[in-house]
PyMOL Python script that loads the backbone (N, CA, C, O; Angstrom):
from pymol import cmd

cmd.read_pdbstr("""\
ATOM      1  N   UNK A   1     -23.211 -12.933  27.793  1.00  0.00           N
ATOM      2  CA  UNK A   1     -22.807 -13.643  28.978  1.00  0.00           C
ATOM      3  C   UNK A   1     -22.964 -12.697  30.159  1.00  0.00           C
ATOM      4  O   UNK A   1     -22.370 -11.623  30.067  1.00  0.00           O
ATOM      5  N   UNK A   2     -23.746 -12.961  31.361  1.00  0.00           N
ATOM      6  CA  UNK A   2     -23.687 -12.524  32.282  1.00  0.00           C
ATOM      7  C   UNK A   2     -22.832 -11.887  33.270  1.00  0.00           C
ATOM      8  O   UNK A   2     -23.129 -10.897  33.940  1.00  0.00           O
ATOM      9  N   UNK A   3     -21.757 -12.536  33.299  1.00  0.00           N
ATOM     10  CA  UNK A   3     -20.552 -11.883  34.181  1.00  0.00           C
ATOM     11  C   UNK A   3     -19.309 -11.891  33.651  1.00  0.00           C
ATOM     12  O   UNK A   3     -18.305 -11.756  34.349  1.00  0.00           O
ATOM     13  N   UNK A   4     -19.282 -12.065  32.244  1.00  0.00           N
ATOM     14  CA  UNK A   4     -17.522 -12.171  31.555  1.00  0.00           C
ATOM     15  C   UNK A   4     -18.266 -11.942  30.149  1.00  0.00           C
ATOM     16  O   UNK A   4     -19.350 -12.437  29.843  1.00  0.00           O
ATOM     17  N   UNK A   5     -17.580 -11.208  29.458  1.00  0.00           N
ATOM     18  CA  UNK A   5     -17.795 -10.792  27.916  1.00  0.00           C
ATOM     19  C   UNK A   5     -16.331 -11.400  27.420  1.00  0.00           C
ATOM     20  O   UNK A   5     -15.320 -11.631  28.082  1.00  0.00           O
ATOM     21  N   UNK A   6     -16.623 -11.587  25.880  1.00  0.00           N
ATOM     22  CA  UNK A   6     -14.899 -12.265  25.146  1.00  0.00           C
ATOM     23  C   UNK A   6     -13.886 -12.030  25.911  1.00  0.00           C
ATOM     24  O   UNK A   6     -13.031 -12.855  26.235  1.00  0.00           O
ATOM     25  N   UNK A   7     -13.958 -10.555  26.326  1.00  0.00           N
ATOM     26  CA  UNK A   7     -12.348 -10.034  26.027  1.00  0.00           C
ATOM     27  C   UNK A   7     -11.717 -11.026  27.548  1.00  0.00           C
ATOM     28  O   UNK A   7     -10.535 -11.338  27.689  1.00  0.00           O
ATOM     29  N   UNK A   8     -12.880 -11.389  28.580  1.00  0.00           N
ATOM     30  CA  UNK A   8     -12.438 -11.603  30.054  1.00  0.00           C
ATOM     31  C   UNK A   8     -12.376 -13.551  29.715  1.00  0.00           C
ATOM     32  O   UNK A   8     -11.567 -14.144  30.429  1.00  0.00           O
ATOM     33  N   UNK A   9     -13.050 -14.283  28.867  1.00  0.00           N
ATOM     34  CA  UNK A   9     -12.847 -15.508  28.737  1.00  0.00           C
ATOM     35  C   UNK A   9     -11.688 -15.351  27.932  1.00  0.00           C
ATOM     36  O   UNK A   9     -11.068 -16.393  28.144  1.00  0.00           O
ATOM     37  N   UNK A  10     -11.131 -14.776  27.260  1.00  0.00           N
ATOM     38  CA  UNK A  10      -9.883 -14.836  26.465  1.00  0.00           C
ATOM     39  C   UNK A  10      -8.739 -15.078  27.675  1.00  0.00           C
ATOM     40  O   UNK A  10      -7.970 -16.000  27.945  1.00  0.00           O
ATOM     41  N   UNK A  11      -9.015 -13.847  28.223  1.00  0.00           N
ATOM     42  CA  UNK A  11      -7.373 -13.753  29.676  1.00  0.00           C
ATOM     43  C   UNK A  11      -7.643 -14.959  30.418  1.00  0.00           C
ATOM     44  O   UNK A  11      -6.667 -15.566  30.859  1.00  0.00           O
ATOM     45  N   UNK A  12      -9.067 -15.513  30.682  1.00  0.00           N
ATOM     46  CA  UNK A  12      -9.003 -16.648  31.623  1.00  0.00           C
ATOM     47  C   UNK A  12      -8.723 -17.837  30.903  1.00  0.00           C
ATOM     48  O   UNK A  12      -8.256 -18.671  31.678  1.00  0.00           O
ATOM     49  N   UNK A  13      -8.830 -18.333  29.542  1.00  0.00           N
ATOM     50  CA  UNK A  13      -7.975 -18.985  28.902  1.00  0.00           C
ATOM     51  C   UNK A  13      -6.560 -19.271  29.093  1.00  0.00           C
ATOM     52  O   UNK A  13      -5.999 -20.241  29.600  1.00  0.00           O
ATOM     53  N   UNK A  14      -5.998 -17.921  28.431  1.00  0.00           N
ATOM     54  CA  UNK A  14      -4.909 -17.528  28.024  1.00  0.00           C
ATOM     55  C   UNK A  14      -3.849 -18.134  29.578  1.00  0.00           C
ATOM     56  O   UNK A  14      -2.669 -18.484  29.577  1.00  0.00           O
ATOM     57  N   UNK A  15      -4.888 -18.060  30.827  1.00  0.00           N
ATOM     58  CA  UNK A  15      -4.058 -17.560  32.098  1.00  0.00           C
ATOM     59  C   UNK A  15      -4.188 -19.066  32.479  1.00  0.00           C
ATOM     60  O   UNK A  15      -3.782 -19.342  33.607  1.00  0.00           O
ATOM     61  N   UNK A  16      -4.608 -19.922  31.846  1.00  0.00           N
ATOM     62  CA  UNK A  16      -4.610 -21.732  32.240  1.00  0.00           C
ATOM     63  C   UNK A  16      -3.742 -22.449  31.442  1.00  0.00           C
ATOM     64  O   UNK A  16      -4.225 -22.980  30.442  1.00  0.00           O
ATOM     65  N   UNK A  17      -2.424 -22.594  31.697  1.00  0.00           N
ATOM     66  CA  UNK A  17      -1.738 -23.369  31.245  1.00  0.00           C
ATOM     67  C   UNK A  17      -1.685 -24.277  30.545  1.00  0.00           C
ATOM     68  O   UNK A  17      -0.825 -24.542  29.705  1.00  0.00           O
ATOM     69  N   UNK A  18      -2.840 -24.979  30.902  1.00  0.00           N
ATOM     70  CA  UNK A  18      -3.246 -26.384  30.580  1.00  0.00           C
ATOM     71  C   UNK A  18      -3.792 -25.912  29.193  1.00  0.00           C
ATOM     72  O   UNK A  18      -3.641 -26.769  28.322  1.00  0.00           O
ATOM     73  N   UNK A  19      -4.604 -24.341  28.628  1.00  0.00           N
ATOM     74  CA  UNK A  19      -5.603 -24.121  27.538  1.00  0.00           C
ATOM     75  C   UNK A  19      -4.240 -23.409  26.183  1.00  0.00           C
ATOM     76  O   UNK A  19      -4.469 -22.747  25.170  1.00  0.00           O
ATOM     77  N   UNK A  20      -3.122 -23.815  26.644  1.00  0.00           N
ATOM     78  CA  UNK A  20      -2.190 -23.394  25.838  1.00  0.00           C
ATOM     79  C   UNK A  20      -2.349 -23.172  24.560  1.00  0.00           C
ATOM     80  O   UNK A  20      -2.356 -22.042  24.074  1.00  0.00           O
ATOM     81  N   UNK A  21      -2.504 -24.354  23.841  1.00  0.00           N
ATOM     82  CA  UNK A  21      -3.017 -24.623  22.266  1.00  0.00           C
ATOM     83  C   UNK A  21      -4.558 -24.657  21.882  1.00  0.00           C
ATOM     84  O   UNK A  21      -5.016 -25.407  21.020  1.00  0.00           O
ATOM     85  N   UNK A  22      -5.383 -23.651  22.712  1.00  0.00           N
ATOM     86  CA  UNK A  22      -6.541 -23.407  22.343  1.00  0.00           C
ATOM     87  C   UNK A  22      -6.477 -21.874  21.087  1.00  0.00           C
ATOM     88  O   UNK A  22      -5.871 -20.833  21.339  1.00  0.00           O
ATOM     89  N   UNK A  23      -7.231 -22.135  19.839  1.00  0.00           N
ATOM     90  CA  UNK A  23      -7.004 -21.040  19.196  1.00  0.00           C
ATOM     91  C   UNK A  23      -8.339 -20.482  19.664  1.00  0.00           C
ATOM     92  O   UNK A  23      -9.449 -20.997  19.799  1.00  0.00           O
ATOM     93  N   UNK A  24      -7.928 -19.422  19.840  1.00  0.00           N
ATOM     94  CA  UNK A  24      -9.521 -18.103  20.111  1.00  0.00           C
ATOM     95  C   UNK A  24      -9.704 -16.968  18.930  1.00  0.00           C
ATOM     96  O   UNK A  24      -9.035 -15.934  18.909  1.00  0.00           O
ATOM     97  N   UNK A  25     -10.522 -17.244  18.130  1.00  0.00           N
ATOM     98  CA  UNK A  25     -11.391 -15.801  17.315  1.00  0.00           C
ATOM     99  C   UNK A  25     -12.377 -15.583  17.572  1.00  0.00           C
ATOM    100  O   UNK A  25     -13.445 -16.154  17.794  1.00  0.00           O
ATOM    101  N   UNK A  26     -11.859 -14.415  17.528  1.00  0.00           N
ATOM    102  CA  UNK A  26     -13.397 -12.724  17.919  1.00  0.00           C
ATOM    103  C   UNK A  26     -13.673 -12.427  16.928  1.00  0.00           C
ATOM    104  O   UNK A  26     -13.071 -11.658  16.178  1.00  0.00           O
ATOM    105  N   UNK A  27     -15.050 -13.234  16.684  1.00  0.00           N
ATOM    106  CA  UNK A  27     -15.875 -12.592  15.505  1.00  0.00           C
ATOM    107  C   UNK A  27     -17.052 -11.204  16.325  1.00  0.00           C
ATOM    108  O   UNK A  27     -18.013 -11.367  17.078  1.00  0.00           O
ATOM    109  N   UNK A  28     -16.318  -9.648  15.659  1.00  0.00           N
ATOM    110  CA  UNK A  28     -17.266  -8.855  16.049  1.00  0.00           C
ATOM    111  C   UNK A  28     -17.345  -8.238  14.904  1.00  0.00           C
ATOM    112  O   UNK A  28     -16.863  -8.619  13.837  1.00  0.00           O
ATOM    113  N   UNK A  29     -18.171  -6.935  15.182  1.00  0.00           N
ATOM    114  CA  UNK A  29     -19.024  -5.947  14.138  1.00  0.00           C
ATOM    115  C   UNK A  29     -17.757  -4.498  14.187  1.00  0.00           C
ATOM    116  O   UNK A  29     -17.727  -3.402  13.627  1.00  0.00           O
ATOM    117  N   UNK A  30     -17.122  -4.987  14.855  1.00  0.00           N
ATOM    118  CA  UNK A  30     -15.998  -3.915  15.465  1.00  0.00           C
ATOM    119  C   UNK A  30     -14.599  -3.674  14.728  1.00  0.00           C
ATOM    120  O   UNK A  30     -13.592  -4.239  15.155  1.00  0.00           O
ATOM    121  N   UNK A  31     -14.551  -2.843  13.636  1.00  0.00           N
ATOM    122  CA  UNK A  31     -13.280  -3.171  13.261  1.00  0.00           C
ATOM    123  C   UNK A  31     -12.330  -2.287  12.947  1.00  0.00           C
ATOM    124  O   UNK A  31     -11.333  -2.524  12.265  1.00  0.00           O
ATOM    125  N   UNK A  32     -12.659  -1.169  13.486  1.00  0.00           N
ATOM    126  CA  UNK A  32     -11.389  -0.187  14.110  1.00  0.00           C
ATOM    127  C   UNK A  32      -9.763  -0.869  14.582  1.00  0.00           C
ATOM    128  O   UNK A  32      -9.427  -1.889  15.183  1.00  0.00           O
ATOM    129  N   UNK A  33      -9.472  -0.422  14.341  1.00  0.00           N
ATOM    130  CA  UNK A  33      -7.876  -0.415  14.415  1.00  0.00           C
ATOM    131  C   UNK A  33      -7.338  -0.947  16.154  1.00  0.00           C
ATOM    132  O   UNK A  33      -6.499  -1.678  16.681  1.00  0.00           O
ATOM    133  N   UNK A  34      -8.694   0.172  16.611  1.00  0.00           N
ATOM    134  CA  UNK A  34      -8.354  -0.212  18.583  1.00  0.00           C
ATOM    135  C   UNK A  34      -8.905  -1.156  18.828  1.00  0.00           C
ATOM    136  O   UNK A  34      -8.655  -1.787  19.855  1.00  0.00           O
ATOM    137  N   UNK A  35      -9.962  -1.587  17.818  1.00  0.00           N
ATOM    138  CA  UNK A  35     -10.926  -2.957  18.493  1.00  0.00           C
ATOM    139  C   UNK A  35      -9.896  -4.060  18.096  1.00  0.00           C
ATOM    140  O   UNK A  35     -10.077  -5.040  18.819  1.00  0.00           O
ATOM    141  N   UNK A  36      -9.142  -4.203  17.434  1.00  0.00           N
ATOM    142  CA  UNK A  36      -8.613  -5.272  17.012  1.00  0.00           C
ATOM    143  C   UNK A  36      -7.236  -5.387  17.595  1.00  0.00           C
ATOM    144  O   UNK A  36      -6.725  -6.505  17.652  1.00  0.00           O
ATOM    145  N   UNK A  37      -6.698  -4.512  17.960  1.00  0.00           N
ATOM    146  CA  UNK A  37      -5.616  -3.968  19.181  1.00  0.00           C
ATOM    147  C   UNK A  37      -6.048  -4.969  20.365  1.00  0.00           C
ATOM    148  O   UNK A  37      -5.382  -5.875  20.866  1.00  0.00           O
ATOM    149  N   UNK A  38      -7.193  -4.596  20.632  1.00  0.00           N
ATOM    150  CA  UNK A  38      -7.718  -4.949  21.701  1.00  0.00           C
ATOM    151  C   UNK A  38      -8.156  -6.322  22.403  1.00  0.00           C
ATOM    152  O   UNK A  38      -8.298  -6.746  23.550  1.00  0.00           O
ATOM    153  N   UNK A  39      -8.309  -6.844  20.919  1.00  0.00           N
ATOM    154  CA  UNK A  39      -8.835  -8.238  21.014  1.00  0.00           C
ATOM    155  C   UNK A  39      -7.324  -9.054  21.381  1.00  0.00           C
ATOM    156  O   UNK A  39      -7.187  -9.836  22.322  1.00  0.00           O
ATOM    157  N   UNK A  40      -6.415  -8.726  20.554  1.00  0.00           N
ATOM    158  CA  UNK A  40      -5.493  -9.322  20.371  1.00  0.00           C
ATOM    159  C   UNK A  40      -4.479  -9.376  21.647  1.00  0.00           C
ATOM    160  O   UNK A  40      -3.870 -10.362  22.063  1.00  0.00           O
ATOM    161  N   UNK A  41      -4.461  -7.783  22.254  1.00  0.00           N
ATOM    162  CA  UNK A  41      -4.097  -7.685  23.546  1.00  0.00           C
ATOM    163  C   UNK A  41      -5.014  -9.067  24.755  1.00  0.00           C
ATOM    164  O   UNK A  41      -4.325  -9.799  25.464  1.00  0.00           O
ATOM    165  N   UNK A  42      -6.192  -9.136  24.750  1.00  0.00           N
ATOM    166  CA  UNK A  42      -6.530 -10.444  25.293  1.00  0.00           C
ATOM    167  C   UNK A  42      -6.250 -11.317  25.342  1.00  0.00           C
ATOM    168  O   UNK A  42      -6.132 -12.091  26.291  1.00  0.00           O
ATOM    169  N   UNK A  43      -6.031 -11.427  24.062  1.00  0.00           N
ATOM    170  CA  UNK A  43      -5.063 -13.417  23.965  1.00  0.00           C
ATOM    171  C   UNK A  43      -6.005 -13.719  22.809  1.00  0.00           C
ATOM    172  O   UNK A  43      -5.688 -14.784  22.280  1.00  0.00           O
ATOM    173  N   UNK A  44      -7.103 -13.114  22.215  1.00  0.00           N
ATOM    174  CA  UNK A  44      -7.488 -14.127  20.904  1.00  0.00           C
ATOM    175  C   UNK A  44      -5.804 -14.191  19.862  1.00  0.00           C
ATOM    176  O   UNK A  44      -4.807 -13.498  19.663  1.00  0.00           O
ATOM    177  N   UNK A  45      -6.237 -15.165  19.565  1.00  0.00           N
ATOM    178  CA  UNK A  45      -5.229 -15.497  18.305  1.00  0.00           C
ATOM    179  C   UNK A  45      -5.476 -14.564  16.489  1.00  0.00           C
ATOM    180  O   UNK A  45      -4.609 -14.240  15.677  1.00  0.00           O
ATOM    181  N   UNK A  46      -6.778 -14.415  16.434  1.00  0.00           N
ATOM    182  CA  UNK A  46      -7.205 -14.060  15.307  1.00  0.00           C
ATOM    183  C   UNK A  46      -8.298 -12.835  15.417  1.00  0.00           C
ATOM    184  O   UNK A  46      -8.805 -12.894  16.537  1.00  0.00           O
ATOM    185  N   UNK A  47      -8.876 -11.673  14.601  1.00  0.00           N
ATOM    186  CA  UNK A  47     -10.088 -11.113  14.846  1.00  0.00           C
ATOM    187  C   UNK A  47     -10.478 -10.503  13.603  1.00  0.00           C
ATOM    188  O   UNK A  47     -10.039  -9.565  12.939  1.00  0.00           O
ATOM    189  N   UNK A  48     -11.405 -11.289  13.487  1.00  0.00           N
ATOM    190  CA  UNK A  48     -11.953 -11.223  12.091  1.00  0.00           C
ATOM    191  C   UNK A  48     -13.843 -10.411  12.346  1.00  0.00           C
ATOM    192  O   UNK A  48     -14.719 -10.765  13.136  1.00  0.00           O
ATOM    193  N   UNK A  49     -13.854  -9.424  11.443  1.00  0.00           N
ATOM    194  CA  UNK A  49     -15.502  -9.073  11.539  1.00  0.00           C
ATOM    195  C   UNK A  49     -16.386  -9.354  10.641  1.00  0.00           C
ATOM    196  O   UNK A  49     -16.003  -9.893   9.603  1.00  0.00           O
ATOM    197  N   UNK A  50     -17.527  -9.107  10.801  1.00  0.00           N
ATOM    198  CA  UNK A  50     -18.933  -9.979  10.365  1.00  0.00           C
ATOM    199  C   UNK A  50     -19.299  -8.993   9.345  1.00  0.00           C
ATOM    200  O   UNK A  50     -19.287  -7.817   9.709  1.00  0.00           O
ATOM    201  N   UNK A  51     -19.664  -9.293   7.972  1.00  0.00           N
ATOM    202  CA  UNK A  51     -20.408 -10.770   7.837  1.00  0.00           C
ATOM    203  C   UNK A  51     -18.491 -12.018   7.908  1.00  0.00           C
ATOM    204  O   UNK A  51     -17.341 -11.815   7.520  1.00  0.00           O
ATOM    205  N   UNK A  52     -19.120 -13.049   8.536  1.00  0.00           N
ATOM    206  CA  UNK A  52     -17.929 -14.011   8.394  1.00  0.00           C
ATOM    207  C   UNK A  52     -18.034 -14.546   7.065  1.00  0.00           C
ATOM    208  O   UNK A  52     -19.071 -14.795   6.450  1.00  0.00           O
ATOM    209  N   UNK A  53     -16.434 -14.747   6.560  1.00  0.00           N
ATOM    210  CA  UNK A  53     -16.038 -14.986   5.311  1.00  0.00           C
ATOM    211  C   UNK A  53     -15.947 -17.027   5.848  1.00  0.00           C
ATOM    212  O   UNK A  53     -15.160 -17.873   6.274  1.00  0.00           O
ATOM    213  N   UNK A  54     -16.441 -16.963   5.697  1.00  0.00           N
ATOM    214  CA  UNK A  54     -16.019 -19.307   5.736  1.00  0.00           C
ATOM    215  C   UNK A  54     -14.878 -19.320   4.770  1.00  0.00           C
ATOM    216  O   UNK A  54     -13.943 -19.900   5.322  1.00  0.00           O
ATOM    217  N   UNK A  55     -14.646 -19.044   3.919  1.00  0.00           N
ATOM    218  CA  UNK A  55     -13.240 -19.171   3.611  1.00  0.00           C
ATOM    219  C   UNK A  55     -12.320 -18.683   4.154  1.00  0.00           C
ATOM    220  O   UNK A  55     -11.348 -19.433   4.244  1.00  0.00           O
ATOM    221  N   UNK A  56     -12.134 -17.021   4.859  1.00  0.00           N
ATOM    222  CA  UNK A  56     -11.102 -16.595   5.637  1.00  0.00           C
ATOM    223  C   UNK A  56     -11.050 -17.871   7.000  1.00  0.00           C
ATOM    224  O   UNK A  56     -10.002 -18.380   7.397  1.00  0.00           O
ATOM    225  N   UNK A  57     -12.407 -18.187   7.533  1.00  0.00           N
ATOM    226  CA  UNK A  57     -12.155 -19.074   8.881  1.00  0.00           C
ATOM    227  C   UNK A  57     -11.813 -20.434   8.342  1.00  0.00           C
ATOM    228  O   UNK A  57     -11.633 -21.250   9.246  1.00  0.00           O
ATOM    229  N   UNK A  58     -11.674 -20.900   7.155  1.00  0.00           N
ATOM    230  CA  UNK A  58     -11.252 -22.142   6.814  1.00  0.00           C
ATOM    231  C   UNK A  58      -9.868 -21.852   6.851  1.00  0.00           C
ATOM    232  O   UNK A  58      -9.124 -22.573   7.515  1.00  0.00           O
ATOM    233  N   UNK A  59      -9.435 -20.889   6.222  1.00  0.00           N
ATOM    234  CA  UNK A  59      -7.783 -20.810   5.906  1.00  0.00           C
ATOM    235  C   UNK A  59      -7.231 -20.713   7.509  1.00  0.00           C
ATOM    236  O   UNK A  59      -6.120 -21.024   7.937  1.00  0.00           O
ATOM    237  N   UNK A  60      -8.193 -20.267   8.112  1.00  0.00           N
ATOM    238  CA  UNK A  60      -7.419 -19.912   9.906  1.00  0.00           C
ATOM    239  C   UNK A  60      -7.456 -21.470  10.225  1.00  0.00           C
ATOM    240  O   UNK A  60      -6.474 -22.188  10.038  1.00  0.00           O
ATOM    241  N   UNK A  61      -8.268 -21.781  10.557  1.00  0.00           N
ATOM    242  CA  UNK A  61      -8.153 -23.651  11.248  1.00  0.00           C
ATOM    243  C   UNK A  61      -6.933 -24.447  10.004  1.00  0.00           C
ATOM    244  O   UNK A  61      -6.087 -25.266  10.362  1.00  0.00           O
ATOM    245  N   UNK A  62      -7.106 -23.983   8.577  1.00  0.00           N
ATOM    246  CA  UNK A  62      -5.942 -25.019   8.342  1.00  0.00           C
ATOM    247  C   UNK A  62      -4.722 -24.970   7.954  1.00  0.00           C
ATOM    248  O   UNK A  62      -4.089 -25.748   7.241  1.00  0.00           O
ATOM    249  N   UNK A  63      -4.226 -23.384   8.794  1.00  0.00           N
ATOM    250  CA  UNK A  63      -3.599 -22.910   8.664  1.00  0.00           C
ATOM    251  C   UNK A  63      -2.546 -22.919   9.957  1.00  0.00           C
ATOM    252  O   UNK A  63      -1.325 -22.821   9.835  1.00  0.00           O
ATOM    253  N   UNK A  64      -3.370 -23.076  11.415  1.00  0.00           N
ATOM    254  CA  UNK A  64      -3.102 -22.641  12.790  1.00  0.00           C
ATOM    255  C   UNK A  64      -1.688 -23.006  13.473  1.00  0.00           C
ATOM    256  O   UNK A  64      -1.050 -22.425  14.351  1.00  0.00           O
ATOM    257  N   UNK A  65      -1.355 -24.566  12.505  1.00  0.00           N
ATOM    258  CA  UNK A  65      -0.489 -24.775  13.488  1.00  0.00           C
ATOM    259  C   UNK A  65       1.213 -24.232  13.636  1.00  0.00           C
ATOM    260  O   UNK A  65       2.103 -23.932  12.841  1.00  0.00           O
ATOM    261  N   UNK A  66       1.042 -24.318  15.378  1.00  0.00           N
ATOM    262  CA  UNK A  66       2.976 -23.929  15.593  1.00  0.00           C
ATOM    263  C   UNK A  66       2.201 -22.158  15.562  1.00  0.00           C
ATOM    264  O   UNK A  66       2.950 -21.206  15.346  1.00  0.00           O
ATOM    265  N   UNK A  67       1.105 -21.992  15.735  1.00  0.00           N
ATOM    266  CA  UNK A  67       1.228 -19.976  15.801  1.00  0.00           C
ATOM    267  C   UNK A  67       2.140 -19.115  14.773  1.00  0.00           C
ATOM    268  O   UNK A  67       2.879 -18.141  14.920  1.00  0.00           O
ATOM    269  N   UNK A  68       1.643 -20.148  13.338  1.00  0.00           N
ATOM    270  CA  UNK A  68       2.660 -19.265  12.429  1.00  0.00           C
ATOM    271  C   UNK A  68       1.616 -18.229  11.389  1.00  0.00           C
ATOM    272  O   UNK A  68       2.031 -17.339  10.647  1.00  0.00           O
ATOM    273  N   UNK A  69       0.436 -18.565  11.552  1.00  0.00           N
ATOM    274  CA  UNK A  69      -0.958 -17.499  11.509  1.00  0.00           C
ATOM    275  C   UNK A  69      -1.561 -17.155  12.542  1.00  0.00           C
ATOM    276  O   UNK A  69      -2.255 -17.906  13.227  1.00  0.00           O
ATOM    277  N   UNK A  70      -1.283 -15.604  12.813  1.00  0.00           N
ATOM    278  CA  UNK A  70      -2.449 -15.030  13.640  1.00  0.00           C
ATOM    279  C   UNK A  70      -2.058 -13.600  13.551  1.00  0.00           C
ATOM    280  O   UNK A  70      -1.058 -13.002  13.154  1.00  0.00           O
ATOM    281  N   UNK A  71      -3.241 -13.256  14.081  1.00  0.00           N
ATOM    282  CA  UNK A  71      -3.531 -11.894  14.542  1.00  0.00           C
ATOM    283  C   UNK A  71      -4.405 -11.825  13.558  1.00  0.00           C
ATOM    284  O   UNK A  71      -5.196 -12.755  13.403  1.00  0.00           O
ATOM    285  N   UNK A  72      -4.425 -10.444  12.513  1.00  0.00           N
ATOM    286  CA  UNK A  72      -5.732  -9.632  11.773  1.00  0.00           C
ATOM    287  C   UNK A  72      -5.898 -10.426  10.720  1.00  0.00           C
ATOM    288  O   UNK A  72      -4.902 -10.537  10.006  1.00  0.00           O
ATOM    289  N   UNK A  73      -6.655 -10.892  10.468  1.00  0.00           N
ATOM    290  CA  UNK A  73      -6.803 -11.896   8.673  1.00  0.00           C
ATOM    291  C   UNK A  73      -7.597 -11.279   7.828  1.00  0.00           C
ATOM    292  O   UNK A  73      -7.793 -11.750   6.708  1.00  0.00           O
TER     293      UNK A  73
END
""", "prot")
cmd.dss("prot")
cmd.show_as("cartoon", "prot")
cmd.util.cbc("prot")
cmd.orient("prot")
């Protein structure tokens, strides 16, 4: 993206009232301890790295509601 990378669409989410019950995961290649600090400090809900597991992202969507799953999966 040209002028906003994840971490800046996350806060502009996060910062619209209206996008309250939007869940956000950061699928990156990044998975240090600070990268995932980091993500989470943004406002994603979840941050999971690649290769993506379709079963870890199945259990996140049917898992999501009320914010009683999130953060590192």
């Amino acid at each position: 993206m040209p002028d906003m990378d994840g971490f800046d669409v996350a806060r502009a989410v996060r910062a619209d009232g209206q996008l309250d019950d939007v869940v956000l995961v950061a699928l990156t290649g990044y998975a240090a301890e600070s990268d995932k600090s980091r993500a989470l400090a943004a406002g994603f809900n979840y941050h999971l790295t690649k290769p993506l597991s379709l079963a870890k992202l199945q259990h996140i969507l049917a898992n999501r509601e009320d914010g009683k799953l999130g953060g590192i999966v």
